[in-house]
Backbone as a printed PyTorch tensor [residue, N CA C, xyz], in Angstrom:
tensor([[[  0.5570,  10.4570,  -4.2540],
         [  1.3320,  11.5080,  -3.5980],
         [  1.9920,  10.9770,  -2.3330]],

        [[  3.2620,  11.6700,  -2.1880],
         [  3.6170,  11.1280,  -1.1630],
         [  3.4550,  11.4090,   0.4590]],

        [[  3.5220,  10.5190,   1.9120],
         [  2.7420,  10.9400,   2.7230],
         [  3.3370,  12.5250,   3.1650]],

        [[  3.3470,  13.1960,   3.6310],
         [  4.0330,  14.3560,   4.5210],
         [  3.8900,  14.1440,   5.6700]],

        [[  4.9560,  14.3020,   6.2460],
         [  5.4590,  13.9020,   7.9000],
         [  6.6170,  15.3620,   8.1410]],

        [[  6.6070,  15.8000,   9.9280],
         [  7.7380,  16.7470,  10.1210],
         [  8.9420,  15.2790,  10.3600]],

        [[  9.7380,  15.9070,   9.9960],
         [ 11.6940,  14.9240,  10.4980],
         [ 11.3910,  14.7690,  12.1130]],

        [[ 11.2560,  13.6090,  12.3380],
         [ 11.4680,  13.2540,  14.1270],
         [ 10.2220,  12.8320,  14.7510]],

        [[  8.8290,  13.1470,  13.6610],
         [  7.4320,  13.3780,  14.2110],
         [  7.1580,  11.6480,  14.3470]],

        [[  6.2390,  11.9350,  15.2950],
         [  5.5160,  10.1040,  15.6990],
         [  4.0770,   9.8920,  14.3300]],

        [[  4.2010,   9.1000,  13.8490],
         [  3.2420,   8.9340,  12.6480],
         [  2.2550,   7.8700,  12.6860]],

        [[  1.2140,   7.8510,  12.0960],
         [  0.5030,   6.7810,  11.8560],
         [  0.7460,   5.7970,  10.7680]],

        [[  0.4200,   5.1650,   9.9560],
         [  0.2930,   4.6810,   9.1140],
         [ -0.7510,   3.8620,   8.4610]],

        [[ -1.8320,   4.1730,   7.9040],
         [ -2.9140,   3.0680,   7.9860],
         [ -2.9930,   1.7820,   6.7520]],

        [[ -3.2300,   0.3870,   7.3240],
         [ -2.8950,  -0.3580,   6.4600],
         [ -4.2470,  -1.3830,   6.6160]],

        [[ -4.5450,  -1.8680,   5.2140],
         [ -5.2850,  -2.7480,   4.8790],
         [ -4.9260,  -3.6230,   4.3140]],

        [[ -5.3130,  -4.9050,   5.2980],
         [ -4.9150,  -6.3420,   4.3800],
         [ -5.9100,  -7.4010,   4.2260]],

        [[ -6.1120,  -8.0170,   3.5740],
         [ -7.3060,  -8.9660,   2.5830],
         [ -6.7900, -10.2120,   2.4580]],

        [[ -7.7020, -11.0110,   2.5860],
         [ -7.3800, -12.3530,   2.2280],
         [ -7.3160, -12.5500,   0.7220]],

        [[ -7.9910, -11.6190,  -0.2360],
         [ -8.6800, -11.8850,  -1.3510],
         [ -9.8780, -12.5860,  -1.5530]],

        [[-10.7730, -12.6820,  -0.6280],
         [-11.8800, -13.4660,  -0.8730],
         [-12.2800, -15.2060,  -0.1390]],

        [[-10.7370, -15.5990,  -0.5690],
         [-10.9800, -16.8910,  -0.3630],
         [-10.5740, -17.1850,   1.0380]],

        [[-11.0670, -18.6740,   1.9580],
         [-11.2070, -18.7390,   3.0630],
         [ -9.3910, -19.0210,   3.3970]],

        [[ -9.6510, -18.5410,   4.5450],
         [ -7.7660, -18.7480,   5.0400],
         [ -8.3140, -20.0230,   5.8430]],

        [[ -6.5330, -20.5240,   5.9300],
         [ -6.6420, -22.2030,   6.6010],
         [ -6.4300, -21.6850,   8.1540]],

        [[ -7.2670, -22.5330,   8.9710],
         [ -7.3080, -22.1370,  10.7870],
         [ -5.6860, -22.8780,  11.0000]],

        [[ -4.7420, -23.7310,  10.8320],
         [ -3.8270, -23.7870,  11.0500],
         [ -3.2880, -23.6890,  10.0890]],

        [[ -1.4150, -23.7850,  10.0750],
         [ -0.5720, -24.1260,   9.2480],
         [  0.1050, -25.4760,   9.3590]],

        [[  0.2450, -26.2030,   7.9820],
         [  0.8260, -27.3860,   8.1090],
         [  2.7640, -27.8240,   9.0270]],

        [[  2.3790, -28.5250,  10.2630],
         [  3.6490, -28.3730,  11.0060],
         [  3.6160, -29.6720,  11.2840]],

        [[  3.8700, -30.5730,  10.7550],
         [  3.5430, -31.9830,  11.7220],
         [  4.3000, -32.1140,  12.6070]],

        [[  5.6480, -31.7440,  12.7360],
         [  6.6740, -31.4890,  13.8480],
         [  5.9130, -30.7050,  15.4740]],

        [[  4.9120, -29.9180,  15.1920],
         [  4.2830, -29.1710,  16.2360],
         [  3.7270, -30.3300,  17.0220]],

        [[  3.3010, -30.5430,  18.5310],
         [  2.1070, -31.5440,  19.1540],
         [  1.1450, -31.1650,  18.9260]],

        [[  0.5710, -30.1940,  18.2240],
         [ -0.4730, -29.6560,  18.4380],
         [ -0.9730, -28.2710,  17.1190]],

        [[ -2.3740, -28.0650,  16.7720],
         [ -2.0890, -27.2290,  15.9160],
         [ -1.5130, -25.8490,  15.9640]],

        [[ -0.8850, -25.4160,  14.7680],
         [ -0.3920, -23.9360,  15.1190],
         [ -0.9870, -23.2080,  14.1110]],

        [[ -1.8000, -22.1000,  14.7340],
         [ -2.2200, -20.7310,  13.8730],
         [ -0.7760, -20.0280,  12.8040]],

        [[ -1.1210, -19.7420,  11.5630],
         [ -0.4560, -18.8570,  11.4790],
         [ -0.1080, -17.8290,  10.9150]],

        [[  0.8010, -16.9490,  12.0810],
         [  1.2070, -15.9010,  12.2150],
         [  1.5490, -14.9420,  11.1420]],

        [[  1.3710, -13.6750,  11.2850],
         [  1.8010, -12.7800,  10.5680],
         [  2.3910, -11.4660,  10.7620]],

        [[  3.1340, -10.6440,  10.2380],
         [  3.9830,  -9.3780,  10.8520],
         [  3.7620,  -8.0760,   9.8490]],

        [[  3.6660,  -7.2010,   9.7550],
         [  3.7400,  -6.1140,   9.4390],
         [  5.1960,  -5.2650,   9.3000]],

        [[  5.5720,  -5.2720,   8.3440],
         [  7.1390,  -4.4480,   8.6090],
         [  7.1030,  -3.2000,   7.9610]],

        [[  7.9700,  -2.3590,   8.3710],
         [  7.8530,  -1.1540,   7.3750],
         [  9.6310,  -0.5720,   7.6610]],

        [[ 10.3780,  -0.2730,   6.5890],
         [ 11.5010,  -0.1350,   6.9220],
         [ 12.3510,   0.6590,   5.3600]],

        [[ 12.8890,   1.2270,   5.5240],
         [ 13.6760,   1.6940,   4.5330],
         [ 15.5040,   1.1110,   4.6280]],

        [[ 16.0920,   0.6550,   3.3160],
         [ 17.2620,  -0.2150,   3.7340],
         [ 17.3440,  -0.9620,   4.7140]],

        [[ 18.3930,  -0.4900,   5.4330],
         [ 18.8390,  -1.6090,   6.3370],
         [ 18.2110,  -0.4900,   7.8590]],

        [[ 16.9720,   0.3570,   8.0650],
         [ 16.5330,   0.7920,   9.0660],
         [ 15.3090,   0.5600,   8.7870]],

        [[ 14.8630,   0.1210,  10.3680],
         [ 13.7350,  -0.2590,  10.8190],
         [ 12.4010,   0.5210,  11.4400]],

        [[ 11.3410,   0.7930,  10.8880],
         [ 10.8590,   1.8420,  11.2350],
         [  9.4650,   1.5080,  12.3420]],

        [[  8.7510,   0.4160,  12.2730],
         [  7.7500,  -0.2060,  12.3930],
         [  7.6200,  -1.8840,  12.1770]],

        [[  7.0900,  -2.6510,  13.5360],
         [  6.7590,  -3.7380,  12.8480],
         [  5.5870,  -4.0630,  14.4060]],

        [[  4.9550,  -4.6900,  13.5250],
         [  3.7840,  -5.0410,  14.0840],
         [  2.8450,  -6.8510,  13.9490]],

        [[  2.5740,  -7.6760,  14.6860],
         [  1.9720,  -8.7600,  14.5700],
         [  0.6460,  -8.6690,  14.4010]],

        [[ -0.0420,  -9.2570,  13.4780],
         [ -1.2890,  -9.1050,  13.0510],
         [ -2.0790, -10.7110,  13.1270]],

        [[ -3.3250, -11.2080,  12.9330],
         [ -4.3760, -11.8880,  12.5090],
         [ -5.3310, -11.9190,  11.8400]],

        [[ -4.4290, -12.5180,  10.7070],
         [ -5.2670, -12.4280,   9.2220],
         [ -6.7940, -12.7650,   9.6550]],

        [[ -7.8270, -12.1570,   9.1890],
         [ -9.3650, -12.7180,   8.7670],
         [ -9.4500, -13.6270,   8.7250]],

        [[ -9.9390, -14.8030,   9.3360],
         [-10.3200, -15.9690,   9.5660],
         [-10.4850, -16.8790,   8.0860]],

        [[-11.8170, -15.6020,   7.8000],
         [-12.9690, -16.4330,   6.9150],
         [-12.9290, -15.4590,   5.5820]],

        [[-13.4790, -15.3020,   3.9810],
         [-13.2970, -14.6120,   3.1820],
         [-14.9010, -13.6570,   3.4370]],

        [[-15.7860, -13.3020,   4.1150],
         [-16.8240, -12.8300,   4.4310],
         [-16.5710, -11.9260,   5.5700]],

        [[-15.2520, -12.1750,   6.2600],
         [-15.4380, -11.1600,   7.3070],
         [-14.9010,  -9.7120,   7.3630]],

        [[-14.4680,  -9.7910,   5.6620],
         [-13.9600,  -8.7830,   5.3540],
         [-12.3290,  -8.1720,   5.7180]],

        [[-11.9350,  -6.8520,   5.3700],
         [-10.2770,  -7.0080,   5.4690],
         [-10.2390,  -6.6470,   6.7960]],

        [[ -8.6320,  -6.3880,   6.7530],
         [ -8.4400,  -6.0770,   8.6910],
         [ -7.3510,  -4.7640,   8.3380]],

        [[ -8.2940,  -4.1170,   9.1270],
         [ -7.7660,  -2.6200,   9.1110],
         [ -6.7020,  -2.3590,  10.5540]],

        [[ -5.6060,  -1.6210,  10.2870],
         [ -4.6220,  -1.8920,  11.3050],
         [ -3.8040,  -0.0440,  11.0970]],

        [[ -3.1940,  -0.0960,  12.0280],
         [ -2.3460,   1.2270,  11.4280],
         [ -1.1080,   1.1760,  12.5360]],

        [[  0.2610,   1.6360,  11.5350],
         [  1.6050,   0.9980,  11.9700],
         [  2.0640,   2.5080,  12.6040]],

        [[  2.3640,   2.3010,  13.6720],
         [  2.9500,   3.4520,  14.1250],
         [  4.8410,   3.7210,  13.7890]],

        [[  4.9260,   4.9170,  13.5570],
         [  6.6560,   4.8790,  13.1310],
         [  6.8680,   6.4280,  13.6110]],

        [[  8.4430,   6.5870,  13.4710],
         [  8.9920,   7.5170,  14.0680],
         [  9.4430,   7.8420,  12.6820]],

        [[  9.1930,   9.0620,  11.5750],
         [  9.8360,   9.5060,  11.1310],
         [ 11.4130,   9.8410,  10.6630]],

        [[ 11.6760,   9.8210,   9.7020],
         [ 13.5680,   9.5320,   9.9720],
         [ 13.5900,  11.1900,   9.9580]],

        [[ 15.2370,  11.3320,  10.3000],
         [ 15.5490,  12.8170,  10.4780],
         [ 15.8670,  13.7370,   9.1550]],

        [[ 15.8810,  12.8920,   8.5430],
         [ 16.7400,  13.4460,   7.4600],
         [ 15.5640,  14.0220,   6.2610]],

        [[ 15.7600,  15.2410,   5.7390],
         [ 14.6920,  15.6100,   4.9320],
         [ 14.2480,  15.3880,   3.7050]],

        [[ 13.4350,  15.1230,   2.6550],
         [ 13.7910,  14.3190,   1.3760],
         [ 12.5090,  13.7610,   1.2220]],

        [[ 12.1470,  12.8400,   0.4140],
         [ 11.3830,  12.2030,  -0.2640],
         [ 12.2050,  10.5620,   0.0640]],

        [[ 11.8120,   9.6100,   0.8470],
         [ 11.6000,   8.0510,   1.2230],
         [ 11.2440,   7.4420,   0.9540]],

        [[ 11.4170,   6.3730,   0.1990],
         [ 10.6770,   5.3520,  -0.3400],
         [ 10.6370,   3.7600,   0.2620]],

        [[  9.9920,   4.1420,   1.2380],
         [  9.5920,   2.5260,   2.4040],
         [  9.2180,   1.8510,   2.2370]],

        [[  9.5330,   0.3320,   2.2810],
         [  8.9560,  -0.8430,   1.8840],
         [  8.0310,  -1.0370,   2.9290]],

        [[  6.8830,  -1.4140,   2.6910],
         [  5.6850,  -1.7730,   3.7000],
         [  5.6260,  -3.9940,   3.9080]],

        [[  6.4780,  -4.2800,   4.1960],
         [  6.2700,  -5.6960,   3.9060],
         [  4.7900,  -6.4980,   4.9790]],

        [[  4.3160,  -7.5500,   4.3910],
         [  3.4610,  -8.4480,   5.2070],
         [  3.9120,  -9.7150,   5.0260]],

        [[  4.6090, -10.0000,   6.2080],
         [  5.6120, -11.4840,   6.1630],
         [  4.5090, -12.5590,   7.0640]],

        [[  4.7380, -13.5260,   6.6380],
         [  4.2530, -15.5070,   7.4690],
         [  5.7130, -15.7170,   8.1870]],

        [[  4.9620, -16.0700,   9.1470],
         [  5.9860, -17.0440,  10.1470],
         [  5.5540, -18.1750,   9.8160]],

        [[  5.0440, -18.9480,   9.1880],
         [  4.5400, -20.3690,   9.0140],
         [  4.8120, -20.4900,   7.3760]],

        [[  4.5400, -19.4150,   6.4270],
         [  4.2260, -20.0460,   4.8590],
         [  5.1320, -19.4320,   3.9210]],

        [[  6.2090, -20.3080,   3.3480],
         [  7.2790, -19.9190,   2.7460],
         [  6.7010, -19.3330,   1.2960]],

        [[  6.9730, -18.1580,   0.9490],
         [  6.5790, -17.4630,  -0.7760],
         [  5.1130, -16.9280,  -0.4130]],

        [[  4.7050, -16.7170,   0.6760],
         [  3.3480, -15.9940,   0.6940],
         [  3.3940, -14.5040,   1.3580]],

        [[  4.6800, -13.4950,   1.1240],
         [  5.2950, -12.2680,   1.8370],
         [  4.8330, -11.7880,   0.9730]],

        [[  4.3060, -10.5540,   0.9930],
         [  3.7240,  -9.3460,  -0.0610],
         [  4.9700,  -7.6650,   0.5000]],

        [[  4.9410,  -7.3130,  -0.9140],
         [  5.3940,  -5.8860,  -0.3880],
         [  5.0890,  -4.6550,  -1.2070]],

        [[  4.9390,  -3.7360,  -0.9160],
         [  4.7370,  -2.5990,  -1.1140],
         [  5.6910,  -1.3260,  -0.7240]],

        [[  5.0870,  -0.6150,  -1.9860],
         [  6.5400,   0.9050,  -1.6200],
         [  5.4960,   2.1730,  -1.2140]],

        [[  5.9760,   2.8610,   0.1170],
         [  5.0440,   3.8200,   0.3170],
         [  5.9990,   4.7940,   0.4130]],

        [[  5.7730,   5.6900,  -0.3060],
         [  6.5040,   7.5850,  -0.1350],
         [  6.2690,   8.1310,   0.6800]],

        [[  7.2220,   8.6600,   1.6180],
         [  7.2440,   9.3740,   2.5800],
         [  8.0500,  11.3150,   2.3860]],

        [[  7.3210,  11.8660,   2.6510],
         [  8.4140,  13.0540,   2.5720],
         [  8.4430,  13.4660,   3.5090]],

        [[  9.6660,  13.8830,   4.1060],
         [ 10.0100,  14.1010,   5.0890],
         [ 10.1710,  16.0940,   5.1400]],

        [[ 10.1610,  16.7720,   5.9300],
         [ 10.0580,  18.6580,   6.1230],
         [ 11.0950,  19.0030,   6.9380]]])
């Protein structure tokens, strides 16, 4: 079902993300860097070409420490209807490892 929100209202969003089990790497491969680099990750949430939410996160270290619970704050669009928002989880470091998801929004 889709979420219900009023047009204009400040929202939550709650999101869970997982390593799947297996251990994540403490850096990313950069040999260009002096030094090691963690890496990074973002939270987006956006419908077309508008931006609703984005947020920087830190994936779970280890596959034991379980997922990482987060929640994206957004501003509702104005317009009334049924939305269908892409929830993306993008790498700044790892090319083909972006996940996405469609979350329904209806708007009142």
């Amino acid at each position: 079902p889709p979420l219900a929100v009023e047009a204009g209202a400040d929202c939550a969003i709650s999101v869970t993300v997982s390593t799947g089990g297996r251990r994540a790497r403490r850096s990313a491969f950069a040999p260009a860097f002096p030094k090691a680099r963690g890496g990074g990750w973002w939270l987006v949430m956006g419908e077309g070409d508008e931006l609703f939410a984005l947020k920087r996160i830190n994936l779970p270290s280890g596959g034991g420490s379980g997922p990482l619970k987060t929640e994206l704050m957004m501003c509702a669009p104005e317009e009334p209807g049924v939305h269908e928002c892409a929830v993306l989880l993008v790498s700044d470091s790892y090319i083909g490892l972006d996940q996405q998801v469609t979350v329904r929004v209806e708007v009142r």
